[in-house]
N, C-alpha and C positions, 0 to 999 in steps of 0.2 A: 120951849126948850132950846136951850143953846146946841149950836153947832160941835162946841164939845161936848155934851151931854148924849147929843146922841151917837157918837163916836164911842164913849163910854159904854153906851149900852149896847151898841153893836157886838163893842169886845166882848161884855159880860156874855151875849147870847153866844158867840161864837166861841168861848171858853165853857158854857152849857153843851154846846153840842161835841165842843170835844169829850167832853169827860162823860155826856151819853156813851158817844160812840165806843168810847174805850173802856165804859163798863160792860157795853154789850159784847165785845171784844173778849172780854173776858171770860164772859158768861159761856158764849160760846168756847173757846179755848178750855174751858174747865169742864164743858158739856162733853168734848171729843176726847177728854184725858178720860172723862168716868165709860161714855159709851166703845173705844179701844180696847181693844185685850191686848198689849202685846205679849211678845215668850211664842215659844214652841207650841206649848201646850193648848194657844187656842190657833193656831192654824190649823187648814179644811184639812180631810183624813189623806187626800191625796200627795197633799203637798208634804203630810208627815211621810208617807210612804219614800217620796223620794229618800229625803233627808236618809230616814234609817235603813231602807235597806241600802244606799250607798254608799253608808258611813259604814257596813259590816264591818267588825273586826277578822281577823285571821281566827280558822281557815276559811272566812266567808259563807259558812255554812246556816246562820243567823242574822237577821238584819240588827243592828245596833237597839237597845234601849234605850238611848238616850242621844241626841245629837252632840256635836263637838261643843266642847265650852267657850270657845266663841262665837260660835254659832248662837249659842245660847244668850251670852251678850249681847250679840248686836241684834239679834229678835225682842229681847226686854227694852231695847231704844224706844222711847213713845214717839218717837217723830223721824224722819226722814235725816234730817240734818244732823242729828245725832249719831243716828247709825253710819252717816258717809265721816263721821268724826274717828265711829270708834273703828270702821274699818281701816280708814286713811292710816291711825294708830300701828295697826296692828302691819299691817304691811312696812310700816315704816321702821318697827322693831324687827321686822325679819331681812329687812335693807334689800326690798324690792323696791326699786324705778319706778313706780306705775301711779299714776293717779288716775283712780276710778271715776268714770263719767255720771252726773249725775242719773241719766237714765240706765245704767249699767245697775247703781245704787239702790235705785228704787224700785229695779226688777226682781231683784234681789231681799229686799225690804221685804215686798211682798209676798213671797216665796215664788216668785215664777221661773223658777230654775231650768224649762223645756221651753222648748219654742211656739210661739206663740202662731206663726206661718209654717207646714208642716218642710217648704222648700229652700225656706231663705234662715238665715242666725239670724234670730230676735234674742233678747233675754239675757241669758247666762252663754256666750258666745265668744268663742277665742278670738270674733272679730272687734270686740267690744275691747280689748286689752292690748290697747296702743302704747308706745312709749310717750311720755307726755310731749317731747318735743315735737312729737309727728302730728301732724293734721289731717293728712288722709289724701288722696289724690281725689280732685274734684271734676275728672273729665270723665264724663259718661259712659262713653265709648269705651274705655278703659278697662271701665267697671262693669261694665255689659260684658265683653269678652272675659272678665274673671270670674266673672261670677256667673257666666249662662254653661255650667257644668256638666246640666242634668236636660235631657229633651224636655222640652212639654214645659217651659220656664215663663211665664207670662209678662208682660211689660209692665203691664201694670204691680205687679209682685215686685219687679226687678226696681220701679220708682220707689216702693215703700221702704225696699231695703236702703235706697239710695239715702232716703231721708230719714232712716235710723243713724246714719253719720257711721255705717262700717269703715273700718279701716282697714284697707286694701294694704299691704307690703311690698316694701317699694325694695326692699333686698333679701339677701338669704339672714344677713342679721337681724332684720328690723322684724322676718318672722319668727326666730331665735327668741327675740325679744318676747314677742307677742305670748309666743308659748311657754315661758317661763310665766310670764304674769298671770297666763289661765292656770295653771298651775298652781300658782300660788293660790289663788282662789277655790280651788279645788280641794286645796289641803285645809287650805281654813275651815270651807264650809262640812267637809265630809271626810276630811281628817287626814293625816299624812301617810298613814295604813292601808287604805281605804284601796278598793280595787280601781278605781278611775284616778285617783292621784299618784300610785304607784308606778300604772301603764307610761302613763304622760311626763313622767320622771323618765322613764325609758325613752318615750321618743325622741326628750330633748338629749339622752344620753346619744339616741342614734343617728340624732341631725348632726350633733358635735361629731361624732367619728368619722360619717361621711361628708366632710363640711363640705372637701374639695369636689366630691361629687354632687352635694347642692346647691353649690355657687355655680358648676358649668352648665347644668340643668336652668339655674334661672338665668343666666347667660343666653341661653339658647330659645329659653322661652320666660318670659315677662311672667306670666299668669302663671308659673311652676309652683313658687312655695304658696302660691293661694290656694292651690289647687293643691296640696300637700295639707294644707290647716284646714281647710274644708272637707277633706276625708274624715281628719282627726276630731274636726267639732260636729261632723256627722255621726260618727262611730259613738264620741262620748254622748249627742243629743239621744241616739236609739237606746245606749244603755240606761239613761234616767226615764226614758218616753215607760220601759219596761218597770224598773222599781216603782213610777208612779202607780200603776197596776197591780203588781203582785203582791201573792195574797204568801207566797213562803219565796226562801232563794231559789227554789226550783225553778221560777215564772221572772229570774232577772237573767235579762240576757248581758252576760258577761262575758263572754266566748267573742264577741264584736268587738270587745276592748283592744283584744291581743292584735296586735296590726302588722304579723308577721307580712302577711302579702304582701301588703303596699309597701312595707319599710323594702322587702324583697324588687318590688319592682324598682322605686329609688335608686337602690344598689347597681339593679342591670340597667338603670337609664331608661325602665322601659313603662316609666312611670307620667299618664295622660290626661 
């Protein structure tokens, strides 16, 4: 057999194993389209819990029947890429700045709308909702002082978060920023009515009135509006921790939402 002969028959096998390969390819792909449920209706019962009793409608007396209709879209997504499609979409009709990280996307995909660490933002987290321009401050140090809040903070905790790529706010806009974008996600996912997307409409009402007093505060201290969106993405994490559990709206804590105090301390400067 000649030299090209067996050149030819290399090809041939090497054109067999492609088209193996990308019928099993297939196989598979069509395996994970039949074994998937996506939609609402087949996520675990906990994760429906959040959704509906957060999405209550007025007076909040009922958890929702049904999730928001986008919500419902981007759950019928059969795959990950889709859903950061239709989300990207949807933000971009409501002429939000924001492009969603893919790990923001996928937590989300999932339904993992609470935190995953009970002390640090994983998941659905106003640290996760940067401006696209921003990158995030990558000195440790930085980030250890913004984020060690709470006594009892571990180092190793403090690395994980490091490596979820939060975004720290490097001014009193850039968390401005932030908190419209969680915002917006909030309306989307649990509706515009909804008692968590309502609240957080007010905060960003109350951060704009007291701007001048949030800019002298982060003036004064670096770590201020971090330590402002970490109240606010702790208050909202407790109120979903609660709907994921509760069995009527008795058992949702929504009384945490109202952030009269802290917006109060803000006000007097006397906010730590």
């Amino acid at each position: 057999m000649s030299t090209c002969d067996d050149q030819l028959m290399l090809t041939f096998e090497s054109m067999h194993e492609f088209f193996e390969d990308n019928k099993k390819d297939q196989c598979e792909d069509q395996a994970y389209k039949e074994t998937k449920k996506p939609s609402f209706k087949h996520l675990g019962a906990q994760i429906k819990h959040i959704i509906l009793f957060a999405s209550a409608p007025k007076p909040y007396h009922e958890p929702s029947t049904k999730c928001t209709p986008f919500a419902a879209l981007f759950l019928e997504e059969a795959i990950i890429s889709k859903a950061a499609t239709t989300l990207q979409q949807e933000l971009n009709g409501r002429n939000i700045n924001f492009v969603v990280s893919q790990s923001l996307v996928t937590a989300l995909f999932l339904g993992h709308f609470t935190w995953s660490c009970p002390d640090f933002p994983l998941n659905l987290s106003i640290f996760y909702c940067e401006k696209p321009a921003q990158v995030g401050y990558s000195n440790v140090d930085y980030q250890a002082k913004a984020f060690m809040l709470q006594d009892g903070v571990d180092k190793s905790d403090l690395l994980k978060a490091i490596k979820q790529s939060i975004h720290i706010p490097s001014s009193f806009m850039d968390g401005l920023a932030m908190s419209r974008n969680f915002h917006a996600l909030l309306a989307l996912f649990f509706g515009d009515e909804s008692q968590v997307a309502k609240v957080m409409s007010a905060w960003i009402g109350h951060m704009l009135k007291w701007e001048a007093v949030n800019k002298t505060k982060q003036s004064d201290d670096p770590a201020f509006v971090t330590q402002v969106l970490f109240a606010i993405d702790s208050m909202v994490k407790l109120h979903l921790d609660s709907c994921q559990h509760a069995k009527s709206m008795d058992d949702v804590n929504d009384k945490i939402l109202y952030f009269f105090r802290a917006q109060q301390k803000v006000f007097t400067m006397e906010f730590t």
